[in-house]
C-alpha positions as CSV (number, residue, x, y, z in Angstrom):
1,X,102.7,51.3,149.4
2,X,105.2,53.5,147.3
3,X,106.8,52.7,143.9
4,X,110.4,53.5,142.9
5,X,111.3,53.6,139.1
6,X,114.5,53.6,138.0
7,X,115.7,54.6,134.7
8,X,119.3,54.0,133.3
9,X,120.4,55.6,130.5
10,X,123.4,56.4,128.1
11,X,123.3,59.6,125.6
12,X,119.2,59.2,125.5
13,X,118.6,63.2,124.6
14,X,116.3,61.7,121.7
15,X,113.9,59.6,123.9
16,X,113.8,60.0,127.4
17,X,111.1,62.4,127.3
18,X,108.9,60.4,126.2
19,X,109.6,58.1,129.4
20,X,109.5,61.2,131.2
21,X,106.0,62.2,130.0
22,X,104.5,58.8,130.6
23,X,106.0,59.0,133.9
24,X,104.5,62.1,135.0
25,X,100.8,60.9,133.4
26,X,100.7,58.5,136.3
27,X,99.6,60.8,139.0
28,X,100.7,60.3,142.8
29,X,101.4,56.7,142.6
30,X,105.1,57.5,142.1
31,X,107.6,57.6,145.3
32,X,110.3,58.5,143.5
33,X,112.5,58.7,140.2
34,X,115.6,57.6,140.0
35,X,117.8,58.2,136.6
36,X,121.4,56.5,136.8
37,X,123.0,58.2,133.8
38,X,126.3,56.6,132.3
39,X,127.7,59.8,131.7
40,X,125.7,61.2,128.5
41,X,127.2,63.1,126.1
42,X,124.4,63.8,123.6
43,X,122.5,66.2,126.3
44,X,120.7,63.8,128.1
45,X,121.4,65.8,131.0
46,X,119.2,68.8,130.2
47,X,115.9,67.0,129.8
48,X,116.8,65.5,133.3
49,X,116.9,69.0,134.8
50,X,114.2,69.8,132.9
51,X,112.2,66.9,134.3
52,X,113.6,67.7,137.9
53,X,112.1,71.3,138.2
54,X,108.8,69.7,137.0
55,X,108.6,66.9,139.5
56,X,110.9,68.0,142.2
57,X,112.3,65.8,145.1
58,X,111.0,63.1,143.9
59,X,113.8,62.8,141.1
60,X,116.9,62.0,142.0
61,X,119.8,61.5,139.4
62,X,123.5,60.9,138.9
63,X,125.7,61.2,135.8
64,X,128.9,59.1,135.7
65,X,130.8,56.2,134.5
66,X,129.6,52.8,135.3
67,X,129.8,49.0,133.8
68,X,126.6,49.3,131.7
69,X,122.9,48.5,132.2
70,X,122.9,46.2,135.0
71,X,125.6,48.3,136.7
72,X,123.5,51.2,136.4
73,X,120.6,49.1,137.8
74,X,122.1,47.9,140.3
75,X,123.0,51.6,141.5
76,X,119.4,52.4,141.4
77,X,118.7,49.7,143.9
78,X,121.0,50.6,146.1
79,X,119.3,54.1,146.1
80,X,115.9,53.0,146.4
81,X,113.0,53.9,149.4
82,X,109.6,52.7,147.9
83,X,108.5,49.1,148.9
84,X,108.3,48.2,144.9
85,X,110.8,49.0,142.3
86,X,110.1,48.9,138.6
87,X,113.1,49.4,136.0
88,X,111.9,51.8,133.1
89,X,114.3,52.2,130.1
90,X,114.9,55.7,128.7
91,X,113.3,54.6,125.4
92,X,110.3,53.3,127.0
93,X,107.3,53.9,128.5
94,X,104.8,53.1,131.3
95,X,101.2,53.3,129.9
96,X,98.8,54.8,131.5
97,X,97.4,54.0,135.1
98,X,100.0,51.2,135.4
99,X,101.3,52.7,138.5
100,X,98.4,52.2,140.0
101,X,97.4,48.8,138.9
102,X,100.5,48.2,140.4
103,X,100.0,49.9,143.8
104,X,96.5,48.1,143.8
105,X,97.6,44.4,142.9
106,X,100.1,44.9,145.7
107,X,98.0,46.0,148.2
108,X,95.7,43.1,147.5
109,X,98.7,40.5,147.5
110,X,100.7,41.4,151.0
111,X,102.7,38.2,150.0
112,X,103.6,39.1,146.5
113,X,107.2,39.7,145.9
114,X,106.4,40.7,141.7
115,X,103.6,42.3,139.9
116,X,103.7,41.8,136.1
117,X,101.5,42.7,133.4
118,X,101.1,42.8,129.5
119,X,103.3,44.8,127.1
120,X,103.5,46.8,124.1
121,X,105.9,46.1,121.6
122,X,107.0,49.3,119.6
123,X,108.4,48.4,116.4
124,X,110.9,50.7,114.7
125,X,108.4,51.9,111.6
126,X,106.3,53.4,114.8
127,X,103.7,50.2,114.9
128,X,102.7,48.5,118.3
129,X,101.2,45.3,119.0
130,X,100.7,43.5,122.2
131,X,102.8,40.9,124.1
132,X,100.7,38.9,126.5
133,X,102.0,38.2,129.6
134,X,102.4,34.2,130.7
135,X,100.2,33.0,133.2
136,X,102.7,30.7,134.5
137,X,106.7,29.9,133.1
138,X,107.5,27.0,130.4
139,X,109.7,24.9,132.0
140,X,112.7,23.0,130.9
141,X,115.2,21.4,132.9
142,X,113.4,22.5,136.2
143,X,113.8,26.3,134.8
144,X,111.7,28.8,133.5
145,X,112.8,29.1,129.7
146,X,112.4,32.8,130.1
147,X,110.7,35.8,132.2
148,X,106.7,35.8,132.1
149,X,107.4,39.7,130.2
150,X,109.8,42.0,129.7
151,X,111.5,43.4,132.7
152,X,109.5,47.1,132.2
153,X,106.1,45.6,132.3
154,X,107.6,44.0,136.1
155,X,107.5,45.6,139.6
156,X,109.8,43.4,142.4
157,X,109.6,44.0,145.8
158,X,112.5,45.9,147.5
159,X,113.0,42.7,150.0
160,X,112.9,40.5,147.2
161,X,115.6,42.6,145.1
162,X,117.7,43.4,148.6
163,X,116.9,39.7,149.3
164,X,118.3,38.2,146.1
165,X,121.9,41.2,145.5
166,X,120.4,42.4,142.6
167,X,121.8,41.7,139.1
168,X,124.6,39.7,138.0
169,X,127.1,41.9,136.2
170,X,128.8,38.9,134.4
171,X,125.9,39.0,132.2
172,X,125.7,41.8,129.9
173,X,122.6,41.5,128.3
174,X,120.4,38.6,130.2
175,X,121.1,39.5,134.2
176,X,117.4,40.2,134.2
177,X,116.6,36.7,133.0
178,X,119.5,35.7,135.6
179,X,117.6,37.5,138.4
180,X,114.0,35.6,137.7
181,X,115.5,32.7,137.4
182,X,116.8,33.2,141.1
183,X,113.7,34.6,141.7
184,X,111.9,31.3,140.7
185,X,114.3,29.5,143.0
186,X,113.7,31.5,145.9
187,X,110.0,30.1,145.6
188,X,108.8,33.9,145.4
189,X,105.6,34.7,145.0
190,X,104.5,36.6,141.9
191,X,101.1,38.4,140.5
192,X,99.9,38.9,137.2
193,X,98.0,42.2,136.5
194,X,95.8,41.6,133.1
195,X,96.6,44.6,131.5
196,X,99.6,46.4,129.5
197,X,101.8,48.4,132.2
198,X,104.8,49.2,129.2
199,X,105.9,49.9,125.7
200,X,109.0,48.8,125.0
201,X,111.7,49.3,122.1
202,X,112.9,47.1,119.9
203,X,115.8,49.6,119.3
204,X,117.3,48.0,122.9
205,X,120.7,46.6,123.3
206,X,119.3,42.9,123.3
207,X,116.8,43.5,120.1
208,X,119.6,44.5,118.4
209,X,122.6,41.6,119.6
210,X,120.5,38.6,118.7
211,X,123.9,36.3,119.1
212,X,125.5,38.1,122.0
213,X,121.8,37.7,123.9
214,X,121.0,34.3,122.9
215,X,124.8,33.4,124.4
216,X,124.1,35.3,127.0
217,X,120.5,33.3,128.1
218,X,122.8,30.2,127.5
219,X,125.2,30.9,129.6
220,X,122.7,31.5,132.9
221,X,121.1,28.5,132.1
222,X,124.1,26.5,132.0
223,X,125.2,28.7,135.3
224,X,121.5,27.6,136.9
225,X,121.8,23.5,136.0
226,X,120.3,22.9,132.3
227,X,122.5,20.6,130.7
228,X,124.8,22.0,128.6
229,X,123.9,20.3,125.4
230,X,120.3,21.6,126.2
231,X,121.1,25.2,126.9
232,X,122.9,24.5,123.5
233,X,120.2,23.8,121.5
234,X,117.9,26.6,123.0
235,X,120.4,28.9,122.1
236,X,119.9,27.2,117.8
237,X,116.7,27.8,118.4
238,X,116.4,31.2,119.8
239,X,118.3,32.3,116.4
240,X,116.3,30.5,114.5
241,X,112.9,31.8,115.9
242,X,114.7,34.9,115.7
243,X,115.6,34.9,111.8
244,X,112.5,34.1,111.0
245,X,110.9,36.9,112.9
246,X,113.5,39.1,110.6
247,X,111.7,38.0,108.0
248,X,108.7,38.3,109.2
249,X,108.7,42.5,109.7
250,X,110.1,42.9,106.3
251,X,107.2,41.2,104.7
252,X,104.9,43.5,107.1
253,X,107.1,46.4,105.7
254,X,106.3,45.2,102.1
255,X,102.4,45.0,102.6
256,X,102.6,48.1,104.2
């Protein structure tokens, strides 16, 4: 049972090695790294060498143009050997032994198409604090109102991603959300792993678009059957909940 991580990244020189070093605490549960680069111009490219003549082989990179995230993605699919593949930003980072709470909860499940987990939340002053995973999706309409946890805290099956074409490049921000929801429709099977397998950054391209993602998870949920009027109000909500959480950090800031 091998494990492919991909990585895409755009002028990450300040972060990725971090991901890097969380990667290479894992030990030999990784098949392979692959880091789909949009074609950095900060540098990014000399902490990837640097990473390559650490690990070796088992890095494999480009540097060009492409469409954005999903794109990117997408490219690191295509390139993929292991059986599992798990999408790692390049300002995030695995914790440690998820790799092989992974491998293990795989081997265990021969059925499983997706092994999620917990996940850290890393808030920009520096504090964490954890996001549960769901133990089964809220429904609405017939669909799950959103993944079970962030896509870094997720491992899919190669069949499963070759099975479903990957991700949706009409959507910019939620083709994630997009691809569980096809997932869910395919009647896959998924495992959760009790324990945190990511941190993530709020500093993301959908932490920091609030509007552009909350159109965005509208849009696939109109595009997947939930009435339009309903995918409406989710959205008003979304913002809502999202406002509030605004103010919610600054008054932690203040106390702090």
């Amino acid at each position: 049972m091998t494990i492919s991580l991909i990585t895409p990244c755009l002028n990450a020189a300040e972060t990725i090695v971090r991901t890097f070093d969380s990667v290479e605490e894992q030990g030999g549960s990784l098949h392979e790294h692959l880091v789909i680069d949009g074609g950095s111009t900060d540098g990014t490219v000399g902490p990837i060498e640097a990473y390559q003549a650490r690990i070796g082989a088992r890095l494999k990179w480009v540097s060009e143009p492409d469409r954005g995230i999903y794109d990117a993605m997408n490219k690191g699919l295509a390139l993929a050997s292991g059986d599992w593949v798990l999408v790692l930003g390049a300002d995030d980072a695995l914790e440690p032994g998820a790799l092989a709470a992974v491998a293990h909860a795989a081997a265990a499940n021969p059925g499983a198409d997706l092994i999620y987990g917990d996940a850290y939340v890393l808030e920009p002053d520096g504090r964490r604090h954890l996001q549960s995973s769901m133990h089964g999706p809220r429904l609405a309409s017939g669909l799950p109102l959103e993944m079970p946890v962030c896509h870094q805290a997720c491992a899919f099956s190669t069949r499963a991603c070759r099975q479903l074409g990957g991700f949706d490049l009409r959507y910019q921000i939620a083709a994630d959300y997009d691809f569980y929801l096809r997932f869910h429709e395919e009647k896959l099977r998924s495992v959760r792993v009790p324990a945190p397998l990511a941190t993530y950054s709020l500093e993301g391209v959908s932490s920091r678009l609030a509007v552009a993602t909350a159109r965005d998870y509208r849009d696939v949920r109109i595009a997947h059957g939930m009435p339009k009027a309903s995918a409406q109000l989710r959205m008003a909500r979304s913002l809502v909940n999202v406002s509030a959480m605004r103010v919610l950090r600054k008054a932690g800031w203040a106390r702090g």
